[in-house]
mmCIF file of the N, C-alpha and C atoms, coordinates in Angstrom:
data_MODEL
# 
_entry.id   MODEL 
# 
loop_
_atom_site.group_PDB 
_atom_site.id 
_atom_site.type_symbol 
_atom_site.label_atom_id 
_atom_site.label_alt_id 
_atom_site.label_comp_id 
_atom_site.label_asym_id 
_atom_site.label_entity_id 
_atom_site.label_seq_id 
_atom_site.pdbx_PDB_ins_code 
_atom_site.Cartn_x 
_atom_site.Cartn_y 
_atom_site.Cartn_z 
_atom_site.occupancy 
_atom_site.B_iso_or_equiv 
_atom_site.pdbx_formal_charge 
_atom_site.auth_seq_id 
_atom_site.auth_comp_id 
_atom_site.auth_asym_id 
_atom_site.auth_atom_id 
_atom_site.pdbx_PDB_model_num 
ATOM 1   N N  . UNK A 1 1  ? -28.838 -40.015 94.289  1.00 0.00 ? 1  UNK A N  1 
ATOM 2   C CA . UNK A 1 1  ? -29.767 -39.611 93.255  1.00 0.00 ? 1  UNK A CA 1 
ATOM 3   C C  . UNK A 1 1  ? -31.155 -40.196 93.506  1.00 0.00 ? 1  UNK A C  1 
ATOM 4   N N  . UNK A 1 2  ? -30.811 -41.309 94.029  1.00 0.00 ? 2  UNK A N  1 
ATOM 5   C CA . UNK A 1 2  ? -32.672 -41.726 94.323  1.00 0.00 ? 2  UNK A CA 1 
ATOM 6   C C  . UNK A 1 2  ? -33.431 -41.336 95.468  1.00 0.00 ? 2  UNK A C  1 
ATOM 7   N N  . UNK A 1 3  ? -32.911 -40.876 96.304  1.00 0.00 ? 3  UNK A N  1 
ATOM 8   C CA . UNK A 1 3  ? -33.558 -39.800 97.559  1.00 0.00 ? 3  UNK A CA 1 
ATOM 9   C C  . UNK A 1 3  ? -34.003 -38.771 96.638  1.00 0.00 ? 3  UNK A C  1 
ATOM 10  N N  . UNK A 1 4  ? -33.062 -38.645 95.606  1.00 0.00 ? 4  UNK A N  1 
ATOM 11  C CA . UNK A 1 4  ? -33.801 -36.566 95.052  1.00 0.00 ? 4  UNK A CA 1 
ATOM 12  C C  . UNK A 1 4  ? -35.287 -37.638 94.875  1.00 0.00 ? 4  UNK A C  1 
ATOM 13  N N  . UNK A 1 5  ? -35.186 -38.717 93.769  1.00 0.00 ? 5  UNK A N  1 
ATOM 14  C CA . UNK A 1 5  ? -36.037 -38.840 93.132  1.00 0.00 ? 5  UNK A CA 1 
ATOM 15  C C  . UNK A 1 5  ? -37.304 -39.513 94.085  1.00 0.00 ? 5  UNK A C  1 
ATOM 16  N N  . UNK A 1 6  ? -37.240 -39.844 95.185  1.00 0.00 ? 6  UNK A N  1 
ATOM 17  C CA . UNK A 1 6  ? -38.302 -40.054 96.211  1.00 0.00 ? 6  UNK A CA 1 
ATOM 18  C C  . UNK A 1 6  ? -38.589 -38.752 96.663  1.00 0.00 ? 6  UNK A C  1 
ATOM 19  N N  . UNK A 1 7  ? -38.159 -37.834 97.188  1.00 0.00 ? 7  UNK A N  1 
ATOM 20  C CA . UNK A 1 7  ? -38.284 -36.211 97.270  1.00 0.00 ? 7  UNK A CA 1 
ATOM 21  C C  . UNK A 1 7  ? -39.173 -35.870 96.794  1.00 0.00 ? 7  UNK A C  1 
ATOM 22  N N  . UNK A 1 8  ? -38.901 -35.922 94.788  1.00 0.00 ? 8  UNK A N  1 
ATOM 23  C CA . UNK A 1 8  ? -39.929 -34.893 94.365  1.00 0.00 ? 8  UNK A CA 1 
ATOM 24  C C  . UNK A 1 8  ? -40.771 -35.867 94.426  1.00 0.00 ? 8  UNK A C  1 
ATOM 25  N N  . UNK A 1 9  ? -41.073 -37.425 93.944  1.00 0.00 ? 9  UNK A N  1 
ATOM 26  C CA . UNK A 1 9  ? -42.133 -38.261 94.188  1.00 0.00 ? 9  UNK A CA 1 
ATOM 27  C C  . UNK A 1 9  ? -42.921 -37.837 95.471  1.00 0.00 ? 9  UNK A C  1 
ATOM 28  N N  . UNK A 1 10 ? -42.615 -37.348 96.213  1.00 0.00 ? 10 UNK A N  1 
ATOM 29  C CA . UNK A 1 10 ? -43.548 -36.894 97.297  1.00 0.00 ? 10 UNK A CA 1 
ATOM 30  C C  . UNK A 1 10 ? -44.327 -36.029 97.236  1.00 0.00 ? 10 UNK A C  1 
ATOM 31  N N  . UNK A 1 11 ? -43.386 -34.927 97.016  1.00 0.00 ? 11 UNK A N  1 
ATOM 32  C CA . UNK A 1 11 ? -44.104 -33.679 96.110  1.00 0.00 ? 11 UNK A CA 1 
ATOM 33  C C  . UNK A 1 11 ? -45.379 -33.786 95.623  1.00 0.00 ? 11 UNK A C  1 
ATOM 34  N N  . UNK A 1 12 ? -44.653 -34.251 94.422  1.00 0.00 ? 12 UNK A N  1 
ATOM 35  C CA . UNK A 1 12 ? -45.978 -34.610 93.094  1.00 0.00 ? 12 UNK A CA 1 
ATOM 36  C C  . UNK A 1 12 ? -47.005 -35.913 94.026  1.00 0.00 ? 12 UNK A C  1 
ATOM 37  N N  . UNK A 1 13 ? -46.831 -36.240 95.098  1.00 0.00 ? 13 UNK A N  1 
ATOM 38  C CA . UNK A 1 13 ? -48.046 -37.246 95.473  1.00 0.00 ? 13 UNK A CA 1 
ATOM 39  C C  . UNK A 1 13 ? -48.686 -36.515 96.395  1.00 0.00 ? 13 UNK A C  1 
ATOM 40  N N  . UNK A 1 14 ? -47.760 -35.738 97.083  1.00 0.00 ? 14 UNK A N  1 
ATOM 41  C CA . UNK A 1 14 ? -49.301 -34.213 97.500  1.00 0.00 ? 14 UNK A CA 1 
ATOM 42  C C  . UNK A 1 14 ? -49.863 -33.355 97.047  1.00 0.00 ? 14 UNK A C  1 
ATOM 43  N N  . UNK A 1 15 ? -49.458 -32.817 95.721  1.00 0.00 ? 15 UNK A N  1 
ATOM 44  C CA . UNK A 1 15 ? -49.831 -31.887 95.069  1.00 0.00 ? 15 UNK A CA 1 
ATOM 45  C C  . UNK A 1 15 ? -51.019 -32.875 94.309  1.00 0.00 ? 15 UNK A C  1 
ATOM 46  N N  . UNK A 1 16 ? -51.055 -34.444 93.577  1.00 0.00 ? 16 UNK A N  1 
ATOM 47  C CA . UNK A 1 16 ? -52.108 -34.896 93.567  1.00 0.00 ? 16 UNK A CA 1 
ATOM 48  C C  . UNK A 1 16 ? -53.311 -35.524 94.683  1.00 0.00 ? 16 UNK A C  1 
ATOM 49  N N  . UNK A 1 17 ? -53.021 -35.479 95.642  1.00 0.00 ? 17 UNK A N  1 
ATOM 50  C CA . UNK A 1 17 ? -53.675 -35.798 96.607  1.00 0.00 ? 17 UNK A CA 1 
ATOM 51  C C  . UNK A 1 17 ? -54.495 -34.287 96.958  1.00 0.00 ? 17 UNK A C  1 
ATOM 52  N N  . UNK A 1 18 ? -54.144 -32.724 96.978  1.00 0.00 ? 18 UNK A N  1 
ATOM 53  C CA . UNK A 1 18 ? -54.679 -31.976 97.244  1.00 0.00 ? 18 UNK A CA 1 
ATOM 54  C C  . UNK A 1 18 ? -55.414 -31.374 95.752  1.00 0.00 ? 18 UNK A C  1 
ATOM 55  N N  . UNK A 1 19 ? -55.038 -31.959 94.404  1.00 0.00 ? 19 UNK A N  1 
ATOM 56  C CA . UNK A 1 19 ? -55.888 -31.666 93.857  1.00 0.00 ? 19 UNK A CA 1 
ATOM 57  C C  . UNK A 1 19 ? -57.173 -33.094 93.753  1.00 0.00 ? 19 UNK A C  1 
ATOM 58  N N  . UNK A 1 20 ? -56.722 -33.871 93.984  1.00 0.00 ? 20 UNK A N  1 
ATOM 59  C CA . UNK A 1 20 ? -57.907 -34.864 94.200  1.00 0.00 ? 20 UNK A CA 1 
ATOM 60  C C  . UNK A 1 20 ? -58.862 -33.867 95.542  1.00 0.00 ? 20 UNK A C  1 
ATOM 61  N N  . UNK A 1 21 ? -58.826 -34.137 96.258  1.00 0.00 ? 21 UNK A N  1 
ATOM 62  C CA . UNK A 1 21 ? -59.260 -33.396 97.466  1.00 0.00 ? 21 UNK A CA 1 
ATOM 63  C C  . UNK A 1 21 ? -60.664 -31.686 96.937  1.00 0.00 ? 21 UNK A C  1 
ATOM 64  N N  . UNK A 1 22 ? -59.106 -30.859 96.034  1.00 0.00 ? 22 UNK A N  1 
ATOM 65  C CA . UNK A 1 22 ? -60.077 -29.682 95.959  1.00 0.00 ? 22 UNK A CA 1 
ATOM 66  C C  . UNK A 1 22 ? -61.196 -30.396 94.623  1.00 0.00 ? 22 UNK A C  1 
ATOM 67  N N  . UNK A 1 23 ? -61.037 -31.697 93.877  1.00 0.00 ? 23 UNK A N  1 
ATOM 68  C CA . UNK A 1 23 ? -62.201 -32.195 93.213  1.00 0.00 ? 23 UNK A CA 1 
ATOM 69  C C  . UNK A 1 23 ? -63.206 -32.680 93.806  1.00 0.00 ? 23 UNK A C  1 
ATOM 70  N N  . UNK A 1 24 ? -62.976 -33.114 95.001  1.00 0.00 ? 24 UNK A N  1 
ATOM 71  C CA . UNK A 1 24 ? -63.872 -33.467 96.207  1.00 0.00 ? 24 UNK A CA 1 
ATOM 72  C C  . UNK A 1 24 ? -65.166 -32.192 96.440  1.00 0.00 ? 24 UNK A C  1 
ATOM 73  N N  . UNK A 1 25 ? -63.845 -31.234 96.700  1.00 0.00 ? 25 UNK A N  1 
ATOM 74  C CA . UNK A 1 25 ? -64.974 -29.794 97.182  1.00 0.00 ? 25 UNK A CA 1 
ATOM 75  C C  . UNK A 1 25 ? -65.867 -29.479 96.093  1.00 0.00 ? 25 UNK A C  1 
ATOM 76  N N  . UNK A 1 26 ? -65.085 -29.432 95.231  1.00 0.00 ? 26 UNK A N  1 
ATOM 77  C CA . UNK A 1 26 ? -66.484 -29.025 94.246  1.00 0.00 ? 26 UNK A CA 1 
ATOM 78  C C  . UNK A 1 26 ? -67.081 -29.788 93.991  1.00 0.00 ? 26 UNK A C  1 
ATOM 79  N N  . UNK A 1 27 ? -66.892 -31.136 93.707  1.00 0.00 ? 27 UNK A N  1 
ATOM 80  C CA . UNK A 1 27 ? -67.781 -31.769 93.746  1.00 0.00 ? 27 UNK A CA 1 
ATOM 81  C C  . UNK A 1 27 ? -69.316 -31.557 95.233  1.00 0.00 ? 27 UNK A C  1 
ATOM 82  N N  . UNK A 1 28 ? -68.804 -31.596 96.146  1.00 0.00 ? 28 UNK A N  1 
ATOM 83  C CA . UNK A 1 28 ? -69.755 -30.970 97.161  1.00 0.00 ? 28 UNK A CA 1 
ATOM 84  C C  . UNK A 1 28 ? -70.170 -30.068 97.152  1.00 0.00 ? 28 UNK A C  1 
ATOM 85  N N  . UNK A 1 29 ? -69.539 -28.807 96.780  1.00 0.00 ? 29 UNK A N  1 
ATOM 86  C CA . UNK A 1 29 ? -70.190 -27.644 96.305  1.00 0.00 ? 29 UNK A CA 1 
ATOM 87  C C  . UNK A 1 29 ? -71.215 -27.535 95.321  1.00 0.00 ? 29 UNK A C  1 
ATOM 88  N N  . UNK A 1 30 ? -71.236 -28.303 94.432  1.00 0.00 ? 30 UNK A N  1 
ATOM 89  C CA . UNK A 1 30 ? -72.025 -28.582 93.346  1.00 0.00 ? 30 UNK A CA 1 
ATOM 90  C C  . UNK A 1 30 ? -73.397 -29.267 94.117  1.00 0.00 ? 30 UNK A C  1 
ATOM 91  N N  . UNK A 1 31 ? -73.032 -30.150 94.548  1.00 0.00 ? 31 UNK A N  1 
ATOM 92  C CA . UNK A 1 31 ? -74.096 -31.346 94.860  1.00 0.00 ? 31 UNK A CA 1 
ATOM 93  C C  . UNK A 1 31 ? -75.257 -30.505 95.890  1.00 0.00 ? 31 UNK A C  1 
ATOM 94  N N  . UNK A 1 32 ? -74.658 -29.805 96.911  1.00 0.00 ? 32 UNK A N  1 
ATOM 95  C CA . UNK A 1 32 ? -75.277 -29.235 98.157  1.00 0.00 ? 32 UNK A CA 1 
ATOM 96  C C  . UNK A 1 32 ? -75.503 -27.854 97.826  1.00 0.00 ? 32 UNK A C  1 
ATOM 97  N N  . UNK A 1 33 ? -74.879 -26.989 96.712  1.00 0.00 ? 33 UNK A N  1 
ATOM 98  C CA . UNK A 1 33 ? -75.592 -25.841 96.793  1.00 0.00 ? 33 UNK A CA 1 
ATOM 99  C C  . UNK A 1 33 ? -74.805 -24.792 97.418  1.00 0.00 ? 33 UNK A C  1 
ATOM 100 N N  . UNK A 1 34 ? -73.337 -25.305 98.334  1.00 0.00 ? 34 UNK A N  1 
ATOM 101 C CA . UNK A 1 34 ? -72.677 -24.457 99.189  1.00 0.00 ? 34 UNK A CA 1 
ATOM 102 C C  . UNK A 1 34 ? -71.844 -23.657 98.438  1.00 0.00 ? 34 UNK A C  1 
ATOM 103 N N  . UNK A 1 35 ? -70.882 -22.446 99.411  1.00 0.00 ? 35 UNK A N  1 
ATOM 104 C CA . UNK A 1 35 ? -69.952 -21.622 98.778  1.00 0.00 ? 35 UNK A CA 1 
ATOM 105 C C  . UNK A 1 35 ? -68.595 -21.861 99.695  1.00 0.00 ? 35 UNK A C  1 
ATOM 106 N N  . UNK A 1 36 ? -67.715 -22.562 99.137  1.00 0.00 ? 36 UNK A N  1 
ATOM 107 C CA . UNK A 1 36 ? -66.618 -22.556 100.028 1.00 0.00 ? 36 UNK A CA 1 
ATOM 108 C C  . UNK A 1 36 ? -65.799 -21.413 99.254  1.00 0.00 ? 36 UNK A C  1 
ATOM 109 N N  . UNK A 1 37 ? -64.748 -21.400 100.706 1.00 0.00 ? 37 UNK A N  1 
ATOM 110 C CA . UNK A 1 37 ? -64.079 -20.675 99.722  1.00 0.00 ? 37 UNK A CA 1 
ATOM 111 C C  . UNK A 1 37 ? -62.280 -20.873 99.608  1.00 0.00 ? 37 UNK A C  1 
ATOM 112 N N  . UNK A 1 38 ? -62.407 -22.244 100.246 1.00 0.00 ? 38 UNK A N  1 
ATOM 113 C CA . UNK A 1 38 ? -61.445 -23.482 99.763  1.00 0.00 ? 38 UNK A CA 1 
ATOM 114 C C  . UNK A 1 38 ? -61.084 -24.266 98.200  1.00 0.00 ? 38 UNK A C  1 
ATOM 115 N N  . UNK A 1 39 ? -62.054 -23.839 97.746  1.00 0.00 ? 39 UNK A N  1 
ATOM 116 C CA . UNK A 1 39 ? -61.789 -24.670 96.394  1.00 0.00 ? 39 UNK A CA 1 
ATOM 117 C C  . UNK A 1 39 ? -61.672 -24.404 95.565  1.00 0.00 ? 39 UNK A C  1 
ATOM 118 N N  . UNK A 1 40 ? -60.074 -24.570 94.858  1.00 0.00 ? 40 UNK A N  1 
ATOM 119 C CA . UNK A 1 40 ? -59.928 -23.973 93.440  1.00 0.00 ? 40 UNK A CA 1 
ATOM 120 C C  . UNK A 1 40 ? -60.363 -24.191 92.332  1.00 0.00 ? 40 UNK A C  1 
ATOM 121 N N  . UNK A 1 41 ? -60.855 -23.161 91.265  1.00 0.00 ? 41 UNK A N  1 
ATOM 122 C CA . UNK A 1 41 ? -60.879 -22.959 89.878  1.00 0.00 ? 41 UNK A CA 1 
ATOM 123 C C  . UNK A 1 41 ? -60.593 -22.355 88.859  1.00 0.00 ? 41 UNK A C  1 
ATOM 124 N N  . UNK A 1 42 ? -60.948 -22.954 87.552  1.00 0.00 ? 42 UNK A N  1 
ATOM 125 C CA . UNK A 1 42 ? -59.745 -22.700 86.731  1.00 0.00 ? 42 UNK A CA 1 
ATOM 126 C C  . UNK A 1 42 ? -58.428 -22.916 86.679  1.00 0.00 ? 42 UNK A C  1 
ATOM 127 N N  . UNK A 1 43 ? -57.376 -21.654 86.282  1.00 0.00 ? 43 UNK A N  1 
ATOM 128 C CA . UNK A 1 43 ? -56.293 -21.818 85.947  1.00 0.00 ? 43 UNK A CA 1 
ATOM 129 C C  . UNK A 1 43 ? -55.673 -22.060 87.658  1.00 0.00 ? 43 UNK A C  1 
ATOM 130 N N  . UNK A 1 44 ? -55.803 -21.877 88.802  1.00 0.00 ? 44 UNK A N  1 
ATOM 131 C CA . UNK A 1 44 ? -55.181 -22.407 89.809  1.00 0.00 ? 44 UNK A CA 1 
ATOM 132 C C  . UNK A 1 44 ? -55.282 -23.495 90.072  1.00 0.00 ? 44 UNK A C  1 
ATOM 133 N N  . UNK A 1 45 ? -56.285 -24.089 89.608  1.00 0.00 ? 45 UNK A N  1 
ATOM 134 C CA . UNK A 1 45 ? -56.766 -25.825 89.306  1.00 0.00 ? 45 UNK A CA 1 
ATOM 135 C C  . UNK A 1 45 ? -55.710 -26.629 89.026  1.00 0.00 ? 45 UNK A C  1 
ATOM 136 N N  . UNK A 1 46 ? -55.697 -26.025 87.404  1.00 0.00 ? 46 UNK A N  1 
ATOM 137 C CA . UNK A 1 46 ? -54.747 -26.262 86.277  1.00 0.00 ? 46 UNK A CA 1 
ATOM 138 C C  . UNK A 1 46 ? -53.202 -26.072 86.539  1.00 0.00 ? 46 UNK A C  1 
ATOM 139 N N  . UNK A 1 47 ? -52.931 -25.188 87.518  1.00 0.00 ? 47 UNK A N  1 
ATOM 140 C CA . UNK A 1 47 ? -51.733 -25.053 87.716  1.00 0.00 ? 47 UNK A CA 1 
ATOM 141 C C  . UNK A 1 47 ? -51.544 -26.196 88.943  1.00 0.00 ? 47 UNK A C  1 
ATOM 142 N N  . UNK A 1 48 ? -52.120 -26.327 89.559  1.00 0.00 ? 48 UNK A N  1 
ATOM 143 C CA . UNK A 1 48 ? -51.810 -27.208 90.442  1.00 0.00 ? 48 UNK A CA 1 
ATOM 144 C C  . UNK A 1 48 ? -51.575 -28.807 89.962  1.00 0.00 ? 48 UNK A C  1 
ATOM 145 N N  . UNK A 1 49 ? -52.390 -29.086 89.183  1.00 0.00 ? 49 UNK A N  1 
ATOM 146 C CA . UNK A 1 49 ? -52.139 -30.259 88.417  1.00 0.00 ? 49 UNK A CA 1 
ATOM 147 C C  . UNK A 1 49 ? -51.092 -30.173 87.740  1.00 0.00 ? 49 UNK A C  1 
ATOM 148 N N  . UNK A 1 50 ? -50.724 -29.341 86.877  1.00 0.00 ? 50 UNK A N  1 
ATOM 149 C CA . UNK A 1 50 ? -49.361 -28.942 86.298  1.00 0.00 ? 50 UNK A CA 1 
ATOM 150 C C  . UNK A 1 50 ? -48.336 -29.232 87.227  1.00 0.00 ? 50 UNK A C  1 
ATOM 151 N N  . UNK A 1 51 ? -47.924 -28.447 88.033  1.00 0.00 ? 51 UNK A N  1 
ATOM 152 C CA . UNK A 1 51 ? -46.816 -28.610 89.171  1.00 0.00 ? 51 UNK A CA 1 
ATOM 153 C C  . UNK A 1 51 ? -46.813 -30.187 89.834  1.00 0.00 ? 51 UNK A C  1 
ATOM 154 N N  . UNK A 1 52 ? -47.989 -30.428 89.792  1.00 0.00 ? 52 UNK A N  1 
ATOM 155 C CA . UNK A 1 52 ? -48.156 -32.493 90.136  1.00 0.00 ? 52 UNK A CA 1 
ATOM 156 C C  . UNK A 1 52 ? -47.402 -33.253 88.875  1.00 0.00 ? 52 UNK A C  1 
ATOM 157 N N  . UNK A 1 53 ? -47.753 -33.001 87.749  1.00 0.00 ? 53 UNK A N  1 
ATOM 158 C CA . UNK A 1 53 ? -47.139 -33.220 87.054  1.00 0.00 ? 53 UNK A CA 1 
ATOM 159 C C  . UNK A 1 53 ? -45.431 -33.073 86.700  1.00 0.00 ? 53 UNK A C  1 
ATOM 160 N N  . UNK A 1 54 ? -44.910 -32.020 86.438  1.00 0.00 ? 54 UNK A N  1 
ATOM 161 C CA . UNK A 1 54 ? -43.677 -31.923 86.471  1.00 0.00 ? 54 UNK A CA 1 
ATOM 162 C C  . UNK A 1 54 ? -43.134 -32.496 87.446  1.00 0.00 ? 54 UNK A C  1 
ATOM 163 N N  . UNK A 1 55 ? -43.414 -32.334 88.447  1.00 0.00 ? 55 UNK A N  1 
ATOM 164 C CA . UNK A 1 55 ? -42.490 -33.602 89.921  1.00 0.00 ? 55 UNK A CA 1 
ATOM 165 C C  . UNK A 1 55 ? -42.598 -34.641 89.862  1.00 0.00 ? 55 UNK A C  1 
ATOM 166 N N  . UNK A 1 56 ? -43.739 -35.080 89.261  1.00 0.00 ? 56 UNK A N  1 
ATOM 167 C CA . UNK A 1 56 ? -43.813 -36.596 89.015  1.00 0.00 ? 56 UNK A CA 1 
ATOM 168 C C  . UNK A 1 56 ? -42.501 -36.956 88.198  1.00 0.00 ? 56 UNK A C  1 
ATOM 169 N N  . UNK A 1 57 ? -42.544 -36.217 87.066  1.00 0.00 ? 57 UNK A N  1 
ATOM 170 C CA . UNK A 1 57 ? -42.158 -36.614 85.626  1.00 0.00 ? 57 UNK A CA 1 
ATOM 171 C C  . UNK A 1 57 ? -39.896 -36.380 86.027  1.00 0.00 ? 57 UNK A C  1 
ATOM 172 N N  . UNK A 1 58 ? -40.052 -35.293 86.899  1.00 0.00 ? 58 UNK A N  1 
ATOM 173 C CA . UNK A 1 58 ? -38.656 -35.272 87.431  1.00 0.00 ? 58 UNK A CA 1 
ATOM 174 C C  . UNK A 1 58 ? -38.265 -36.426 87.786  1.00 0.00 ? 58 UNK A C  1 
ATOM 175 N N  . UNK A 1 59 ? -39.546 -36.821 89.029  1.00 0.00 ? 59 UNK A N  1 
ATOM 176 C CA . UNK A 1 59 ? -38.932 -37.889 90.112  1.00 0.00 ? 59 UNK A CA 1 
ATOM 177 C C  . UNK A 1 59 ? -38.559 -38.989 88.712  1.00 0.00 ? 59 UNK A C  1 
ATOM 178 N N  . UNK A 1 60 ? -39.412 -39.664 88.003  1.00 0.00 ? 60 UNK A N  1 
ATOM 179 C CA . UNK A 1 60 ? -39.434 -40.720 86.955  1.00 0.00 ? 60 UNK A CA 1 
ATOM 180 C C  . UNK A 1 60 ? -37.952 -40.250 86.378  1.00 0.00 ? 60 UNK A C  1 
ATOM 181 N N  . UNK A 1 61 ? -37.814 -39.218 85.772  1.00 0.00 ? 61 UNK A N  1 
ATOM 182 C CA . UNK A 1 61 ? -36.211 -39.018 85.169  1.00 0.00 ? 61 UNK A CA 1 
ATOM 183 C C  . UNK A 1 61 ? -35.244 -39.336 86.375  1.00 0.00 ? 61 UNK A C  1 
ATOM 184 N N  . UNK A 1 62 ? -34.963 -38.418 87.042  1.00 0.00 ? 62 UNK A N  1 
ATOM 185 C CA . UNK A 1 62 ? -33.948 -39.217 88.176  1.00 0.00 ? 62 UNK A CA 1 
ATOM 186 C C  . UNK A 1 62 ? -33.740 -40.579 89.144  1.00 0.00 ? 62 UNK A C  1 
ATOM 187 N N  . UNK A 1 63 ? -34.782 -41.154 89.046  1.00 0.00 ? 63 UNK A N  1 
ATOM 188 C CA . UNK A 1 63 ? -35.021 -42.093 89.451  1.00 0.00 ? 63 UNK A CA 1 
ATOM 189 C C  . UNK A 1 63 ? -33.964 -43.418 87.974  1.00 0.00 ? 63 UNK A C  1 
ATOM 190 N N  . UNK A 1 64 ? -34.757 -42.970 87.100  1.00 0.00 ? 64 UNK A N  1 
ATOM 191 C CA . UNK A 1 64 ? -34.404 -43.599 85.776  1.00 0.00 ? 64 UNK A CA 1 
ATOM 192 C C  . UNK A 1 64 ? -32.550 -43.439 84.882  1.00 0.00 ? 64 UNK A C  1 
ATOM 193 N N  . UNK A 1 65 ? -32.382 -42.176 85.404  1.00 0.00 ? 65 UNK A N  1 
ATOM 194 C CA . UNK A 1 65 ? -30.885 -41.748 85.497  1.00 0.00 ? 65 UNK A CA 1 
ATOM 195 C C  . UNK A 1 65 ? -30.471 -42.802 86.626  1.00 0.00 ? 65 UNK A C  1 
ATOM 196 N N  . UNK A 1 66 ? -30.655 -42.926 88.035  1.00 0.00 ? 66 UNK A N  1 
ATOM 197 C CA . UNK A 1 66 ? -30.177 -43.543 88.788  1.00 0.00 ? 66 UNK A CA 1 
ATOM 198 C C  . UNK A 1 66 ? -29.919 -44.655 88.559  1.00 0.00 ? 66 UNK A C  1 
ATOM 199 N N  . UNK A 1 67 ? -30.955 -45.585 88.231  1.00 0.00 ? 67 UNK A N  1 
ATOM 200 C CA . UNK A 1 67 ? -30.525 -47.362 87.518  1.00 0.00 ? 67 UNK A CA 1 
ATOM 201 C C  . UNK A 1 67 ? -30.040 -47.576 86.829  1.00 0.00 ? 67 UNK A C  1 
ATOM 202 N N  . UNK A 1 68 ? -29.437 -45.872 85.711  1.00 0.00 ? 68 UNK A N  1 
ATOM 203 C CA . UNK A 1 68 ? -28.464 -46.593 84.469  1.00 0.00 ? 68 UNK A CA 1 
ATOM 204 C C  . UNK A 1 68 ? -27.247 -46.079 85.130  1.00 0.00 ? 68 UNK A C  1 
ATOM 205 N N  . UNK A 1 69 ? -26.900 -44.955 85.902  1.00 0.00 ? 69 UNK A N  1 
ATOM 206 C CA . UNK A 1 69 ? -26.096 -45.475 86.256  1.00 0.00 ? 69 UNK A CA 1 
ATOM 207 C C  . UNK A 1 69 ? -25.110 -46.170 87.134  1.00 0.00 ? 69 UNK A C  1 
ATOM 208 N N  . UNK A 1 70 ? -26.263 -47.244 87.610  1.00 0.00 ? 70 UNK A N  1 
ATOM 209 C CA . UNK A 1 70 ? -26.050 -48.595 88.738  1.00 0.00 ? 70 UNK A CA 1 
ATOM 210 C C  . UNK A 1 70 ? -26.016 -49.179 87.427  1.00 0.00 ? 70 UNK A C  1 
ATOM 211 N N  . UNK A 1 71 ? -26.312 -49.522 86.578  1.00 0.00 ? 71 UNK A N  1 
ATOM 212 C CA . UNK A 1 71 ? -25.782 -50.041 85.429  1.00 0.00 ? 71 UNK A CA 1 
ATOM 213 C C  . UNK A 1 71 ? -24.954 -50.713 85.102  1.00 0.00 ? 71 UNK A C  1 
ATOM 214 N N  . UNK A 1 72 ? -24.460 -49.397 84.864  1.00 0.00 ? 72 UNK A N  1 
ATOM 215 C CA . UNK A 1 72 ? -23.256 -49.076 84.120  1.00 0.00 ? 72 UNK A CA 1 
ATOM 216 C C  . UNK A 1 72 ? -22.324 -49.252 84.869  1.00 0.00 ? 72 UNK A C  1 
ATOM 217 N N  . UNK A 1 73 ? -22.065 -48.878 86.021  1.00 0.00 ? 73 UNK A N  1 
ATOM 218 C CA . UNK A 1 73 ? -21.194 -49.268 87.081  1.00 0.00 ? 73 UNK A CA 1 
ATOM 219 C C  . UNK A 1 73 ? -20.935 -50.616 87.755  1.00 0.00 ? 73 UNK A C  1 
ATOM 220 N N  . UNK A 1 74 ? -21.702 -51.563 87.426  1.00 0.00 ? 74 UNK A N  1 
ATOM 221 C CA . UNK A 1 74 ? -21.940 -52.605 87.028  1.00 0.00 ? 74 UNK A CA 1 
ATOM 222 C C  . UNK A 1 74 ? -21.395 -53.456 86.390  1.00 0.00 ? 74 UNK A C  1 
ATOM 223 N N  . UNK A 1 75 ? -21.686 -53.154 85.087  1.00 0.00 ? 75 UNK A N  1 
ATOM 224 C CA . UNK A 1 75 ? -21.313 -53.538 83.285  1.00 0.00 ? 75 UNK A CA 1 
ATOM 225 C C  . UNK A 1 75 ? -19.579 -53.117 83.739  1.00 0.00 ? 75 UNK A C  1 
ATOM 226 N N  . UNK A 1 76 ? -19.006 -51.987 84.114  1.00 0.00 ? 76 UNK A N  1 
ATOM 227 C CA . UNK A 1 76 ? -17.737 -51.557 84.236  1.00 0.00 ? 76 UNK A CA 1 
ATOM 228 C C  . UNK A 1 76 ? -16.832 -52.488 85.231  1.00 0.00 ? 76 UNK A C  1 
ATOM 229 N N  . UNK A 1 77 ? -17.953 -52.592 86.671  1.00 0.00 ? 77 UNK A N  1 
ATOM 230 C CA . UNK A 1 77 ? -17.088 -53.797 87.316  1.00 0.00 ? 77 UNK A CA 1 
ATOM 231 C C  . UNK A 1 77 ? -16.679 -55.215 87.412  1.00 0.00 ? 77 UNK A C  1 
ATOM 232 N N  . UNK A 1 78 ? -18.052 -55.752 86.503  1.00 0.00 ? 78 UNK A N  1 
ATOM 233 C CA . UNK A 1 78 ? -17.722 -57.027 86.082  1.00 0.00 ? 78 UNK A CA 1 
ATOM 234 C C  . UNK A 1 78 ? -17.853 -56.938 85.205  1.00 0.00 ? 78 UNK A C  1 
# 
């Protein structure tokens, strides 16, 4: 169970790393005046942060399932 939960932790740490990144572009886009046509906005923004989110929030549940029940298995053997 804690491999799933390093898995999606990965996930969700590239999906924030590439929306950090496309905040980068616009931010440069803004500053310089340019037109990429790399960098998302709006709701693909938003969705991308979204999907960072939910994997995070998986990995944190399974991860958190996993220690209770090392627990518990635990508590049961001694």
């Amino acid at each position: 169970m804690f491999k799933k939960s390093r898995f999606y932790f990965v996930i969700a740490a590239v999906c924030i790393v590439l929306f950090v990144l496309n905040l980068i572009v616009g931010k440069i886009e803004v500053t310089y005046r340019i037109d990429t046509i790399v960098h998302l906005e709006g709701v693909p923004e938003f969705i991308l942060l979204l999907v960072s989110v939910i994997f995070f929030v998986i990995s944190t549940l399974l991860k958190e399932q996993s220690e209770t029940n090392k627990t518990q298995q635990n508590l049961k053997g001694g």
